[in-house]
C-alpha positions, 0 to 999 in steps of 0.5 A: 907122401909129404908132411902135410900128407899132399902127395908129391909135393904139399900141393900134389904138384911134383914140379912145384919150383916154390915148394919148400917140401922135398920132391922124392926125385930131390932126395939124391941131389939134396944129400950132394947138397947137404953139409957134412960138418957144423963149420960147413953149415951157413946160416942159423948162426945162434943155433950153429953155436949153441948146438956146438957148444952141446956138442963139444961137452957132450964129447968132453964128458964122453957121453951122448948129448941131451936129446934135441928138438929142432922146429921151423918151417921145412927146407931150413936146414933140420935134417942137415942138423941132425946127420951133423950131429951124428957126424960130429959125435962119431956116431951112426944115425938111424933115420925114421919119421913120426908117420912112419911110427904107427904102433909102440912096438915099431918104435921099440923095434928101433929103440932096441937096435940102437949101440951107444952113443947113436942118433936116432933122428925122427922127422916131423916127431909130432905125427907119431901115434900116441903110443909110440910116443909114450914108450918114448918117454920111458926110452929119453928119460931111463933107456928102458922100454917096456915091451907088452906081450900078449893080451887082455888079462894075461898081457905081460910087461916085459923091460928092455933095456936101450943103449944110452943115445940121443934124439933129434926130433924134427917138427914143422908143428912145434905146437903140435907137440905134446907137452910130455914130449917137448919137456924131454928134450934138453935141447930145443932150437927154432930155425928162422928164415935166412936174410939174403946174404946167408942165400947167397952164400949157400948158392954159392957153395951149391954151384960150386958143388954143381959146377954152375958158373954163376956171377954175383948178381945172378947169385942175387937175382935167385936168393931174392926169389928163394922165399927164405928158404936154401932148398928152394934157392937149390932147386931155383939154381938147378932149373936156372942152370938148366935154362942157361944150358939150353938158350945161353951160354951155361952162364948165370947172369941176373938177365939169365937168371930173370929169364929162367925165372919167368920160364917157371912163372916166380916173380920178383918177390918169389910168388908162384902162380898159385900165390898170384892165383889166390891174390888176383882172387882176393883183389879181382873177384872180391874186392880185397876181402874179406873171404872166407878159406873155401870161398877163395880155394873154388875161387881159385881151383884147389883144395883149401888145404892146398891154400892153406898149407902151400900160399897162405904161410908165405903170403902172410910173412911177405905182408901180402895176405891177412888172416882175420876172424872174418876172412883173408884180406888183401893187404895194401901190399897186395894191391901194389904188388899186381898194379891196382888201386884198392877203391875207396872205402874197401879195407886195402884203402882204410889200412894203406890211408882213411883209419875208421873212427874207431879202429877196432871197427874195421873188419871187427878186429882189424888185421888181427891174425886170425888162431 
């Protein structure tokens, strides 16, 4: 199960090509895929050297560096990050996720068992049950973990001491996390989107990798529909490879590459069927909005969870969806985007031309995004 707790994929589909969650038959290729040095990761560049710099102190002083926190929206590059770290410091990585961290005495199992000096990375760490995390404080902060034995009156708190090691926490919820926790790390880094040139440059090293011969402007054809994000700019060159092999040549070109792309139903602009879905509804059966979560997922088919989780977070960074108090609202964007003309009067026209005399009017707070 996925972090969002959707099955396969965050929208229960295995096949979702836009998805920037991992599919379990990805695991393999994406280890192939995954840099093994810092020099080798591209993008992220204030991250890359700030986390350098952690780094090469840390191996100056000859201790384990601060425990680091790595937020950002997922197929970024965070559990990369993390088996770079280890590999930089020389040290093992033991691998573990906050859902899987049930009970304190699972993460106190774990703690026990680390040497000096290693990594314990926990992926999506704003999961974990509230009393593994804190027996962590105790561990980040003094290396000590107190085991309880037995129960009720006679329960008795055994310490324990842990080899000094460092935690790489991975969150998609950075506001998820509790304060306590967040403040015990030394090290705390966002990871953004990367511009096309970082996708280009990451296709690139990936077909290499892969052994797809791939042109410039295919190359630029799949990171314009990449979402911002490697792991779908992976996963796209994977199946326009595929694609090329069986009605081409086994060449990308941006022809190829276009036609691939139309195969497997991602637009220009990187929208799946799922996000056209939920636009067309907007626009279609709405009127542009506003409309509520429920509303537009029976309207659509799917769970609002589904909505929420998988379309909303990219339809809303590409201008294209606002959420406001009263409902998600098309954006005149939106309307360009499926060739139509939002009627006059609707909030699409209001915003694109026509300001109401108050603007605070429209929609009862305007584009405002909604907590």
């Amino acid at each position: 199960m996925t972090a969002n707790g959707f099955g396969p994929g965050p929208s229960g589909s295995p096949d979702d090509v836009v998805s920037a969650y991992a599919a379990p038959d990805e695991r393999d290729v994406e280890t192939s895929l995954r840099p093994r040095q810092l020099d080798e990761f591209i993008g992220q560049h204030r991250v890359r050297e700030q986390l350098e710099v952690l780094l090469r102190s840390a191996q100056r002083r000859n201790r384990p560096p601060d425990h680091i926190l790595l937020s950002g929206p997922p197929g970024l590059g965070k559990t990369s990050l993390a088996m770079i770290v280890a590999a930089e410091l020389g040290s093992a990585i033991r691998v573990t996720s906050g859902p899987a961290i049930e009970r304190s005495g699972d993460l106190a199992a774990v703690l026990t068992t680390l040497a000096h000096g290693d990594v314990l990375f926990i992926d999506e760490i704003h999961r974990i049950a509230r009393p593994a995390e804190e027996l962590l404080y105790s561990a980040m902060e003094d290396f000590r973990v107190d085991v309880v034995v037995g129960k009720g009156p006679g329960a008795t708190a055994i310490p324990l001491d842990v080899e000094p090691f460092t935690l790489v926490g991975a969150t998609t919820r950075s506001g998820l996390l509790t304060g306590p926790l967040r403040d015990r790390f030394g090290f705390v880094a966002h990871l953004d989107f990367y511009g096309a040139a970082d996708l280009e440059r990451v296709l690139d090293r990936s077909a290499n990798i892969l052994s797809v011969r791939i042109d410039t402007a295919g190359r630029a054809e799949i990171a314009s529909r990449s979402r911002g994000t490697p792991r779908i700019a992976n996963r796209l060159l994977r199946r326009v490879r595929d694609y090329a092999e069986v009605r081409a040549d086994g060449i990308v070109t941006e022809d190829i590459a276009r036609a691939a792309l139309a195969v497997y139903e991602v637009d220009r602009v990187g929208l799946d069927r799922l996000d056209r879905a939920v636009l067309d509804a907007l626009v279609s059966s709405f009127g542009g909005g506003p409309v509520g979560l429920s509303t537009l997922a029976v309207a659509v088919g799917e769970e609002p969870g589904t909505v929420e989780e998988v379309a909303e977070p990219f339809l809303v960074r590409a201008g294209l969806l606002a959420r406001t108090p009263r409902g998600r609202i098309a954006t005149p964007a939106a309307w360009a985007h499926l060739g139509k003309t939002p009627p006059p009067g609707s909030p699409a026209a209001l915003a694109a031309g026509t300001a109401p005399a108050d603007p605070d009017d429209l929609f009862g707070g305007g584009f405002r995004a909604a907590p």
